[in-house]
N, C-alpha and C positions, 0 to 999 in steps of 0.2 A: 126041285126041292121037295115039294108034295108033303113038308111039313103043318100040321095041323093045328090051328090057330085056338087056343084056348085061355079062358082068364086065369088068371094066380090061382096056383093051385094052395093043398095047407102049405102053412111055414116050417122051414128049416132051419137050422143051423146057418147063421149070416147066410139067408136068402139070396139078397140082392148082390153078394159077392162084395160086397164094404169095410176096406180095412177097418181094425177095431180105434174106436174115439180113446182118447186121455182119459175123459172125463164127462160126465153127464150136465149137459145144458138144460135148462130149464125154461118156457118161454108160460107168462102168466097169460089166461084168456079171458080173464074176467076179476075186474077190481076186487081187493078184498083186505081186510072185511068191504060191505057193500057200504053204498057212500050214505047210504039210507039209515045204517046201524050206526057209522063214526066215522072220522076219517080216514082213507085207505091207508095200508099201509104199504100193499103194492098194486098195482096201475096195470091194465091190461098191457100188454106187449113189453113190459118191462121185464130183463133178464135176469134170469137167475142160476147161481151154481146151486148142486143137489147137495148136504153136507150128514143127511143119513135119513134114511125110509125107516119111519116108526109109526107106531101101530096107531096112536091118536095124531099122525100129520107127519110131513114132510118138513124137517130141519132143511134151511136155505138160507143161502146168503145174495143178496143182491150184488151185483157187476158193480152196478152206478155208486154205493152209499157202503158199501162192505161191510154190511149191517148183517146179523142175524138173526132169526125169527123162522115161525111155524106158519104155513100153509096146507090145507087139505089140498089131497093128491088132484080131488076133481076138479082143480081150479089152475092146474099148469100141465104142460104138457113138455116130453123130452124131447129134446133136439139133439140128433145127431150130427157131424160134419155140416152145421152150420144151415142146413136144406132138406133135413129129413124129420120130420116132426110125425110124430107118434101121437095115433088117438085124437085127430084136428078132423073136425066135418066138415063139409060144405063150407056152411053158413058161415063158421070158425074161422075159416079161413078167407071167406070175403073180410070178415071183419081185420083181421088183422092187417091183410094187404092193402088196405084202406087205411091203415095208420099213415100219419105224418112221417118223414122217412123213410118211404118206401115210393119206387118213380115206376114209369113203363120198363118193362122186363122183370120187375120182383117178384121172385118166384118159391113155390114154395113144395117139396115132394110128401103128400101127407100118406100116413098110412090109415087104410079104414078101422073105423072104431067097431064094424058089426064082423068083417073076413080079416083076422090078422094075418098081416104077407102080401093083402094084395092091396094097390098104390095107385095112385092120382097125381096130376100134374096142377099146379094152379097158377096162372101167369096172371099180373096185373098190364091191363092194357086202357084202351076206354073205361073196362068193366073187369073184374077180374074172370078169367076167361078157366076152364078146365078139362084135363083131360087124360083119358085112362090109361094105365101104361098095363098091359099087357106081357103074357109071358110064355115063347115058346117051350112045346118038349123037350129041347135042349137046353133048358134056362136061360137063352139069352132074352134078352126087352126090347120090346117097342110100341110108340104111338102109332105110326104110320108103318104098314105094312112091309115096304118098301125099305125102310131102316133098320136094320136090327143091331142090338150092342148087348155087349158079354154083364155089363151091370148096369146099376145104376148111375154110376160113378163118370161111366165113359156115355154113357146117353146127355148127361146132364154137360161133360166136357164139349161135346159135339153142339147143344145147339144155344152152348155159349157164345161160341164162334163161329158158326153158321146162321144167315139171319132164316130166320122164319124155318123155312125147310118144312113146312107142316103145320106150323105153330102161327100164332097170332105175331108173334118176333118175337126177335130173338131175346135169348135170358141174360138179363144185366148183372143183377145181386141177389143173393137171399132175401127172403125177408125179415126186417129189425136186422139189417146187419150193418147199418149207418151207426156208427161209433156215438154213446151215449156221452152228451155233455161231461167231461167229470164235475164230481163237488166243488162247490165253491169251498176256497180254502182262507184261511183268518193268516192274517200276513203274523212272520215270528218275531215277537216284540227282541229287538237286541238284547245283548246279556248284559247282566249288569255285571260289570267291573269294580270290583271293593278295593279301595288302598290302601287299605291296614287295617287289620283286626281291631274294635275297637269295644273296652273294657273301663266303663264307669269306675270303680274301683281303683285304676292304676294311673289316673288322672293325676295330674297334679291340679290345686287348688287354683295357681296363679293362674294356669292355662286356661282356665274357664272365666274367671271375672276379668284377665286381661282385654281391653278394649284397643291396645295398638293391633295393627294390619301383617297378621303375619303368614306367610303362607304354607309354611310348617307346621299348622294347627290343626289338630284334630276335627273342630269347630270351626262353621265358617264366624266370621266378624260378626255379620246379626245377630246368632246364637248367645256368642260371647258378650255382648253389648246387653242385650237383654237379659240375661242372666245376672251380670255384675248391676244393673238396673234392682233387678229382681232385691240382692242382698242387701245391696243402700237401702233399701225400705224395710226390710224386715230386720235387721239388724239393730233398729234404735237409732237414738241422738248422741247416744255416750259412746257407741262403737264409731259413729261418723263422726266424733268430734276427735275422737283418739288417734282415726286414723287421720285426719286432714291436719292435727300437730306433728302427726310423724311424717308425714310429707314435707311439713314447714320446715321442720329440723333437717331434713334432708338438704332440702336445698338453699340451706342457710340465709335464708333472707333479711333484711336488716331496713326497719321502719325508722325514720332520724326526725324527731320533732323540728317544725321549721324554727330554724335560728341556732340550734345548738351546735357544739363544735365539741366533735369525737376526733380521736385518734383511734381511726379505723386499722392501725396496725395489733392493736390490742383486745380487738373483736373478735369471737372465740361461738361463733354459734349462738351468738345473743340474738334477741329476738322483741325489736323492741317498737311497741304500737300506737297509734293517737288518737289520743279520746275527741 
C-alpha cells in the first residue's frame, strides 16, 4: 500500500462523506441563563431544534417542552445524525457523557473547535475514554491503522457491531440519545353537554315558582322551591292572602259549624269558617 499516514487535512465540501441531515439538532452545554442569575431555562444536555441563526442569538425550540426562546450560539452546539457534534472539546465532552442517560459504549464523534474537519472519537467506559480518527490521501478514516473506512458513517457502523476492535468496546448509543421523558400532561376535563338553550326571558312564570317534581323543567326542583320561597316573602301579606283564597276557591272546600244541618246539594263554592 505505501500510503502515507497524515491528520485531517483543511475541510471540504461534506468531508467526512455524510449524507445530508433534515434538519439541525442542537445539544445545550452549559445551563442558561446560569443558575447563579435565575432559573435556567435550559439544562446542560437538554435538546434542541435550531428555528433560525440571528444576530443577537439563536431562535430554538426545545424536543422536551415545545417551547421557544433565544440562546447565545456559545452555549449549544449542532448535532449532526445524532453522533456528530460540532465545536465539543475535550472537557465538553467528558461532561456530557457523564450525564444520566448515557451507559458504557455512549459515544460521541466531535469535531475540533481549533482544526475544522478534523475529528475525535469519545467512548464512555470506566472513564470516558478518546480517540483520533485520522485520514488517509485517499479520504478514507481510521483509528487503528489496520482498519480503514470510506466515511465516517461506515467507521461508526463497524464498530457498532464489532466489539472492541481497537477500542475500549464496543459503541452502544449516541450521546442524550435516551428518549426525554415527555411533559407531564393535565388530563381533558369532559365536555360539557347543554340540553337546551336556555333564555330568562322566554320562561314562563309558573315554571319557576312551581315547586311539584317535574322533569321537564328547565330548573332543577331546589332552584324552583327557592325561588317560589324567595317571592312568598317579598310579595307582602295581601299578595299571600289573595293568593291562598284563590286556592281555597279552587278546591272548593266547605267548613260546617258543628251541629248545623246543610243540604249540601245546594252548595255552590261556599266557603264557610268557625270562629
Amino acid at each position: 500500500t505505501g500510503a502515507k499516514l497524515v491528520p485531517h487535512p483543511a475541510p471540504e465540501e461534506n468531508p467526512a462523506g455524510l449524507s445530508p441531515a433534515p434538519e439541525v439538532d442542537l445539544v445545550v452545554l452549559q445551563d442558561y441563563p446560569s443558575a447563579e442569575v435565575c432559573e435556567p431555562i435550559y439544562r446542560m444536555g437538554e435538546k434542541l431544534k435550531l428555528v433560525a441563526q440571528e444576530a443577537y442569538g439563536w431562535r430554538v425550540r426545545s424536543v422536551q417542552t415545545r417551547q421557544e426562546n433565544y440562546i447565545p450560539a456559545s452555549h449549544v452546539a449542532k448535532v449532526y445524525h445524532g453522533w456528530l457534534f460540532e465545536g465539543v472539546e475535550r472537557q465538553k465532552a467528558e461532561e456530557l457523557l457523564s450525564l444520566p442517560g448515557n451507559r458504557v459504549g455512549s459515544f460521541m464523534v466531535r469535531e475540533s473547535t481549533r482544526e475544522r474537519g478534523s475529528y475525535s472519537l469519545s467512548v464512555k467506559y470506566r472513564s470516558v475514554k478518546h480517540y483520533r480518527i485520522y485520514r488517509l490521501d485517499n479520504s478514507w478514516y481510521y483509528i487503528s491503522p489496520s482498519l480503514t473506512f470510506q466515511c465516517l458513517e461506515d467507521m461508526i457502523n463497524h464498530y457498532c457491531v464489532t466489539f472492541a476492535d481497537g477500542l475500549c468496546c464496543a459503541l452502544t448509543s449516541p450521546c442524550l440519545s435516551a428518549s426525554l421523558p415527555a411533559p407531564p400532561t393535565s388530563a381533558t376535563a369532559p365536555p360539557v353537554v347543554m340540553r337546551r338553550n336556555f333564555t330568562w326571558q322566554k320562561v314562563n312564570r309558573r315554571q319557576l315558582t312551581s315547586v311539584e317534581n317535574c322533569d321537564d323543567s328547565v330548573l332543577s326542583y331546589g332552584v324552583r322551591n327557592s325561588i317560589a320561597a324567595y317571592l312568598s316573602f317579598s310579595e307582602g301579606p295581601e299578595a299571600v292572602r289573595t293568593r291562598t283564597e284563590s286556592r281555597k276557591k279552587k278546591s272548593k272546600s266547605v267548613c260546617v259549624p258543628p251541629g248545623s244541618e246543610l243540604d249540601y246539594s245546594n252548595i255552590d263554592e261556599a266557603c264557610l269558617f268557625q270562629d
